[in-house]
Backbone as CSV, one residue per row, in Angstrom:
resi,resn,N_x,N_y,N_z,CA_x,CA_y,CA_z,C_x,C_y,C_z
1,UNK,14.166,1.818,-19.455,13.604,0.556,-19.007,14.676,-0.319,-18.339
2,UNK,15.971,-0.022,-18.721,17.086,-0.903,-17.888,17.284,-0.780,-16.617
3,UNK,16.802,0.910,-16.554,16.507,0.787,-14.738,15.662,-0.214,-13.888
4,UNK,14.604,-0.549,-14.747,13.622,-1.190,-13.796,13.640,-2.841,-13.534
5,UNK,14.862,-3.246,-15.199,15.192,-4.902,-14.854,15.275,-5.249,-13.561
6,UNK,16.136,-4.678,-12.972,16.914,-5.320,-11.710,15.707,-5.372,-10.406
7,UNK,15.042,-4.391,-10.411,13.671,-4.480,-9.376,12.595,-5.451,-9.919
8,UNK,12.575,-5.240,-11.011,11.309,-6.083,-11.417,11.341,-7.413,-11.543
9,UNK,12.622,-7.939,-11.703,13.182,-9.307,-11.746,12.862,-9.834,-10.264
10,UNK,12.632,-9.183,-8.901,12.484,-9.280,-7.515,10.941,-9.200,-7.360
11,UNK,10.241,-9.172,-8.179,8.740,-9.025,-8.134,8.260,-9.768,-9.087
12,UNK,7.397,-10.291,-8.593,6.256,-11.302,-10.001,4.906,-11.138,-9.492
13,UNK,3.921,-11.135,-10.118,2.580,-11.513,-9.589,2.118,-12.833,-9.335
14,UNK,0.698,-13.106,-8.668,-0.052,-14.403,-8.897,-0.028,-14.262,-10.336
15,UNK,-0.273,-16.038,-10.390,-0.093,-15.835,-12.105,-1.379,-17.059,-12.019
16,UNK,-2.281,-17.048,-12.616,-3.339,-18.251,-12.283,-2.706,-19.743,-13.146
17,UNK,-1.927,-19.256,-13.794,-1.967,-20.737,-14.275,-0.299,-21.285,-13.718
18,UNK,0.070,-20.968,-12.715,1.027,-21.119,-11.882,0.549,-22.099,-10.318
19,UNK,-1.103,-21.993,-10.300,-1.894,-22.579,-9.818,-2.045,-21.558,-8.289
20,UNK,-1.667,-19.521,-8.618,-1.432,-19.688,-7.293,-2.959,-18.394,-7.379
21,UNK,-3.220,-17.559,-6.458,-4.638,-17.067,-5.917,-4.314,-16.051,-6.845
22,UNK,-5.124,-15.671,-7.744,-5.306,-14.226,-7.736,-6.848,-13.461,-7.267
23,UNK,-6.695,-12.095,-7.191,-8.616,-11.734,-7.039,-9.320,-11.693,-8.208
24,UNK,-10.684,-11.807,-8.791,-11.329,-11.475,-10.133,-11.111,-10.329,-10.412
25,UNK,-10.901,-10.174,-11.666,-11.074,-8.682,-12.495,-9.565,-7.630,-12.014
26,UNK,-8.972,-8.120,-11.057,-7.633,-7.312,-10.259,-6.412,-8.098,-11.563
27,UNK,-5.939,-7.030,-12.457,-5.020,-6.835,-13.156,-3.651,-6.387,-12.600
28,UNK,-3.704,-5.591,-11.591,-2.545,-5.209,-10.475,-2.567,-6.403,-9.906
29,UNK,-1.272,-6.531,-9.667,-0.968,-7.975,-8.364,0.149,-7.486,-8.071
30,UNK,1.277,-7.138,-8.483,2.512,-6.727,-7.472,3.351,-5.709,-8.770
31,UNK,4.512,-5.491,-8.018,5.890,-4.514,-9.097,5.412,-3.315,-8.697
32,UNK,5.645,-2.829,-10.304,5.806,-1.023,-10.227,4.483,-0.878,-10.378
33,UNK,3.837,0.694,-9.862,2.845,1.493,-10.971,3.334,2.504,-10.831
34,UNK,2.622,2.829,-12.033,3.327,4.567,-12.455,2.833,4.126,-13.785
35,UNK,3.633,5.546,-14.741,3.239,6.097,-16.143,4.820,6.443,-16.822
36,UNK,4.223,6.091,-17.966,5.273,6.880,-18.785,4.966,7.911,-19.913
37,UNK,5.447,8.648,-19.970,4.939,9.942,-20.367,4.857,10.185,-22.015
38,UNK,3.917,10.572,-22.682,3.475,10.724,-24.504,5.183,10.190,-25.357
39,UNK,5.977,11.122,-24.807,6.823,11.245,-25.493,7.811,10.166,-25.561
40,UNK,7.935,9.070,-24.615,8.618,8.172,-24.412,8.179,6.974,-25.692
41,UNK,7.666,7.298,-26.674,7.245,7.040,-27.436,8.700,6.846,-28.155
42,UNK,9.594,7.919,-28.024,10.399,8.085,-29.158,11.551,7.231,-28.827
43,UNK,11.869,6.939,-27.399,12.823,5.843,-27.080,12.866,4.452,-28.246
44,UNK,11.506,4.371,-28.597,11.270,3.098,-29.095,10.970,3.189,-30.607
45,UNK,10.962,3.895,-31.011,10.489,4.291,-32.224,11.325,5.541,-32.780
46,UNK,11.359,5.413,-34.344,12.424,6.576,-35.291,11.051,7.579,-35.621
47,UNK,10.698,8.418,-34.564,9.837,9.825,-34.770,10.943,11.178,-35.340
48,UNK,9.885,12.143,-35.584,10.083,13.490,-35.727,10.750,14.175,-34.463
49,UNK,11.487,14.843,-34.549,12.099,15.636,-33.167,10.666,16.167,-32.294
50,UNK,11.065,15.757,-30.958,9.919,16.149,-30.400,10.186,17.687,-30.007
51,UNK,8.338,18.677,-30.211,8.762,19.326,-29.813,9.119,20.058,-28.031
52,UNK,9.460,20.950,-28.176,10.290,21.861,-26.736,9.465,21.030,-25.521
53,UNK,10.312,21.003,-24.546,9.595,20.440,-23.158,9.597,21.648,-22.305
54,UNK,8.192,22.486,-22.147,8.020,23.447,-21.614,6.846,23.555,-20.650
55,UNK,6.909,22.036,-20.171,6.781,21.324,-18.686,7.958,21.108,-17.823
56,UNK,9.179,20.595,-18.205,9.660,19.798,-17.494,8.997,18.974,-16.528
57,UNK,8.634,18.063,-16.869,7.816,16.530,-16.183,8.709,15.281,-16.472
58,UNK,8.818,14.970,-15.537,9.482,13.769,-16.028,8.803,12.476,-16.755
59,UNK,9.904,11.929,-17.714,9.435,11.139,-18.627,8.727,9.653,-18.316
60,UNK,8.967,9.366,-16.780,8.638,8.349,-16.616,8.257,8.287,-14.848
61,UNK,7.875,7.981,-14.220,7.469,7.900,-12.948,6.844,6.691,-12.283
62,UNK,7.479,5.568,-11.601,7.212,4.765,-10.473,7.216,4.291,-9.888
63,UNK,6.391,3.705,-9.222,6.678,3.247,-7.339,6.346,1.932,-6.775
64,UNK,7.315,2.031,-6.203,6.697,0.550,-5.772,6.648,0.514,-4.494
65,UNK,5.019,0.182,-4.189,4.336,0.139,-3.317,4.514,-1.506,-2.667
66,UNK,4.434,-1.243,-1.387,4.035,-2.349,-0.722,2.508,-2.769,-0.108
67,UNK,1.778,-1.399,-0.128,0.484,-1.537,-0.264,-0.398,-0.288,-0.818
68,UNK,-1.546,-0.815,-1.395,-1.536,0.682,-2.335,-3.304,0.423,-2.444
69,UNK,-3.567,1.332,-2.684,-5.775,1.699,-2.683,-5.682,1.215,-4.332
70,UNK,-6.331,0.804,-4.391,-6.588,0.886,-6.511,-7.991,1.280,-6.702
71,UNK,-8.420,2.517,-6.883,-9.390,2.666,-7.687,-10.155,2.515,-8.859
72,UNK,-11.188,1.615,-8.825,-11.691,1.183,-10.100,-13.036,1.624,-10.488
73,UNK,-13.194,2.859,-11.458,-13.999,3.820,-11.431,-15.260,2.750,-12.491
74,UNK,-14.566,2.024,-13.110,-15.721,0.999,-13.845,-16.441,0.174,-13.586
75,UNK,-16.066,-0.401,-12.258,-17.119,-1.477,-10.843,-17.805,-0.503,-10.019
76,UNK,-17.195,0.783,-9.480,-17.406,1.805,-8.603,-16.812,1.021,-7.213
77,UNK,-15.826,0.620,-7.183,-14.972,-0.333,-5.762,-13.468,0.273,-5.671
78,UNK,-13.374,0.001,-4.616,-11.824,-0.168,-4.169,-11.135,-1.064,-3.718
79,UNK,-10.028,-1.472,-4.609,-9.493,-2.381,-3.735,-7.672,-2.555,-3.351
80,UNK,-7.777,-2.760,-2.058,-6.604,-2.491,-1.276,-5.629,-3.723,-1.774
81,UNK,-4.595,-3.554,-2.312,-3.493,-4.680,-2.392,-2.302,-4.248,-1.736
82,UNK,-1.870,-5.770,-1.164,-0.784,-5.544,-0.085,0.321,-6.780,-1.130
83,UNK,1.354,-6.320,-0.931,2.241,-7.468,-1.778,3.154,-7.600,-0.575
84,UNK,3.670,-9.061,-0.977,4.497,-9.611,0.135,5.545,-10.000,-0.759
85,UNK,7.047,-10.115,-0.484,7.955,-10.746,-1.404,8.843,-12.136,-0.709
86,UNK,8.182,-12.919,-0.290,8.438,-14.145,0.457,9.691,-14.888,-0.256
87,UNK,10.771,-15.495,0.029,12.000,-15.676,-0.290,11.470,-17.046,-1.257
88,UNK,12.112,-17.556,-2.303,12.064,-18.524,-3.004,12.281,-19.649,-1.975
89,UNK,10.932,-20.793,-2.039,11.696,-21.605,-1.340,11.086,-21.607,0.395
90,UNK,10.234,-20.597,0.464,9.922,-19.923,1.941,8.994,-21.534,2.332
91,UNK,9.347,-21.503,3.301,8.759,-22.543,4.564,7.123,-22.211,4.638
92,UNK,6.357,-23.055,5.011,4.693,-22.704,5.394,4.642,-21.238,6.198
93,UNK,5.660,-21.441,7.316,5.626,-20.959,8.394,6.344,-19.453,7.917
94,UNK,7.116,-19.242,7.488,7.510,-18.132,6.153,6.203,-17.202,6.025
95,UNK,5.700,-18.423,4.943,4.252,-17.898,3.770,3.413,-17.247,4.651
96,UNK,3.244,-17.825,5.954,1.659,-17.406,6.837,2.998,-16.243,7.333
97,UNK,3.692,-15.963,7.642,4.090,-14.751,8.777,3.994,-13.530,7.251
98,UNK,4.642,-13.789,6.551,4.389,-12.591,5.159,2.910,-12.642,5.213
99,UNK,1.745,-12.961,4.567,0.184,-13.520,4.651,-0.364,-12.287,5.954
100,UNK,0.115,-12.815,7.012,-0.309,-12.265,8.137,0.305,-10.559,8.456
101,UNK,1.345,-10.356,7.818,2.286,-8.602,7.559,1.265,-8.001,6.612
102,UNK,0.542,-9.065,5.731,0.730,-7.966,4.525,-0.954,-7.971,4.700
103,UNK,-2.123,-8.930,5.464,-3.523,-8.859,6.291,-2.894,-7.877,7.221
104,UNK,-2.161,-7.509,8.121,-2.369,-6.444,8.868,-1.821,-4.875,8.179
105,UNK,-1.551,-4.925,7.332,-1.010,-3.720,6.434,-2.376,-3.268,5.898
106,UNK,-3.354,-3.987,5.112,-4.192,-4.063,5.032,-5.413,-3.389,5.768
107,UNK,-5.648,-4.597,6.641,-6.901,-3.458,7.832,-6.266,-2.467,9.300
108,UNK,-4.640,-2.287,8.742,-4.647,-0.824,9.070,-4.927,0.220,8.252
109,UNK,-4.567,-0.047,6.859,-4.820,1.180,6.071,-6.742,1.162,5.865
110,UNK,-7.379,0.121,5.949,-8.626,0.401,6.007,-9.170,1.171,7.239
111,UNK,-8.302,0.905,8.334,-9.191,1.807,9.498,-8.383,2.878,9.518
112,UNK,-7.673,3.384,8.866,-7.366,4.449,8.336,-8.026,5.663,7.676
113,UNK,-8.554,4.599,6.231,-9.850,5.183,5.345,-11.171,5.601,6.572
114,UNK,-10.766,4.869,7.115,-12.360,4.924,7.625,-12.474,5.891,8.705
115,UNK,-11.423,6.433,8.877,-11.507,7.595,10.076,-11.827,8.542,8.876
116,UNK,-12.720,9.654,10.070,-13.228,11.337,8.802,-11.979,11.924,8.860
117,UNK,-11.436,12.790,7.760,-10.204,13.413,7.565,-9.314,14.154,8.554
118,UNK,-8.541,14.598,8.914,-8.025,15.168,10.096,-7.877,16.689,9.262
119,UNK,-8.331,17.109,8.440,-8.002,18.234,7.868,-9.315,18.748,7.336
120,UNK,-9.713,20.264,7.269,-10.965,20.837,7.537,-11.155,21.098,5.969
121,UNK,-12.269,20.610,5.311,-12.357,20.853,3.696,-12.114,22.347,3.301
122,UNK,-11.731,22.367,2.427,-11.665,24.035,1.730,-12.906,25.142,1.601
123,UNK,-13.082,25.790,2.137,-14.237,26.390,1.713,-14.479,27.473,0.248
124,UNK,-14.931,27.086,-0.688,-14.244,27.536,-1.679,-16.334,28.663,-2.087
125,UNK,-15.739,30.037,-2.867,-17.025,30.863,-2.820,-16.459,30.776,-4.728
126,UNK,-18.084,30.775,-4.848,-17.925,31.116,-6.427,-17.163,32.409,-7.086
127,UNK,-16.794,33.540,-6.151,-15.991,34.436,-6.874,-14.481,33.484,-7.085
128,UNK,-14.585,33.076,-5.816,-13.011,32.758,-6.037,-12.293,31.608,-6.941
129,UNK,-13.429,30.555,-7.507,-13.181,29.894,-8.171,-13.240,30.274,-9.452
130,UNK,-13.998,31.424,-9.908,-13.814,32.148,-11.102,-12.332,32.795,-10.938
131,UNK,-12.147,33.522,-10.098,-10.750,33.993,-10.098,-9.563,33.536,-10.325
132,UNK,-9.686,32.007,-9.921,-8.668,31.652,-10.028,-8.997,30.791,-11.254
133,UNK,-10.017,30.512,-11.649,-9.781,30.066,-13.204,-9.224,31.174,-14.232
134,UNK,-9.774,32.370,-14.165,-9.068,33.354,-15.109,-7.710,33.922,-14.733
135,UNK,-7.165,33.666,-13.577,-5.586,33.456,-13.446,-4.806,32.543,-14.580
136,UNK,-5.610,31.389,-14.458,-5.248,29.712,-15.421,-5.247,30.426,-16.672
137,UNK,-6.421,30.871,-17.143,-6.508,31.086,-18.591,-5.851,32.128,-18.806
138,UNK,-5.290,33.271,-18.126,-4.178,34.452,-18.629,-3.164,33.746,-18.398
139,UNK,-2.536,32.640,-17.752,-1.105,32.060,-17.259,-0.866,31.296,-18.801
140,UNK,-1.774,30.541,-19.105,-2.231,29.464,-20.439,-1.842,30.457,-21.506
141,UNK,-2.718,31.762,-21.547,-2.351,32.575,-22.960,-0.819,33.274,-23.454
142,UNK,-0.282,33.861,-21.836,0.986,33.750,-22.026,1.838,32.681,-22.600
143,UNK,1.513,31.617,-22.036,2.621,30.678,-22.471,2.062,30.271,-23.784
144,UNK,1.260,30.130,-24.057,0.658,30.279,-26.079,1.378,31.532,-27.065
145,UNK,1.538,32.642,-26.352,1.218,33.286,-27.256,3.125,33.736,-26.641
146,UNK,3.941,33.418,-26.316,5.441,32.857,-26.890,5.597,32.838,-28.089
């Protein structure tokens, strides 16, 4: 976590009672996203030896976006946030030129979405999706039965 002081100290969100905008129900407003992984549990806490890491995944992963899609599978919406990091202190004229970077970051990545894919969907046949599931499940039993 000491990695992330020094970035995160450079990022804050709207905060509503700071008196400044946020959107309804939008919990994201700016910084990192990412995950940290089951086991990072033990950084913080006196656990049992964890056992073998026979993933190698890393323990922690994230990014910081300057604009990013957020999917919210519980409204059924999307919504696009653009963060701006305007200098302490920034002039009107500042605020609207960041405002206006981070509106056109915005409905470029929407007319983005909105073009059909440039890449031809998979055509996938029911043998082959059996096949390659019972690849998974002999790859799975090997590594079980270690």
């Amino acid at each position: 976590m000491q990695v992330l002081r020094p970035t995160a100290g450079r990022h804050r969100g709207a905060h509503p009672s700071a008196g400044e905008p946020v959107v309804p129900g939008l919990r994201v407003s700016a910084g990192a996203v990412g995950y940290l992984g089951y086991d990072v549990v033990r950084a913080f806490e006196r656990l049992p030896k964890s056992p073998k890491d026979d993933l190698d995944l890393p323990d922690a992963v994230f990014l910081l976006a300057d604009t990013l899609v957020i999917i919210d599978n519980v409204f059924g919406r999307a919504i696009v946030v653009a963060n701006t990091r305007p200098p302490l202190g920034a002039s009107a004229t500042q605020l609207r030129r960041e405002f206006d970077e981070a509106d056109g970051r915005i409905h470029e990545l929407l007319a983005r979405i909105a073009k059909p894919p440039a890449l031809a969907a998979v055509a996938w046949t029911a043998r082959q999706t059996c096949h390659a599931r019972a690849r998974t499940v002999r790859r799975r039993s090997s590594v079980t039965s270690r």
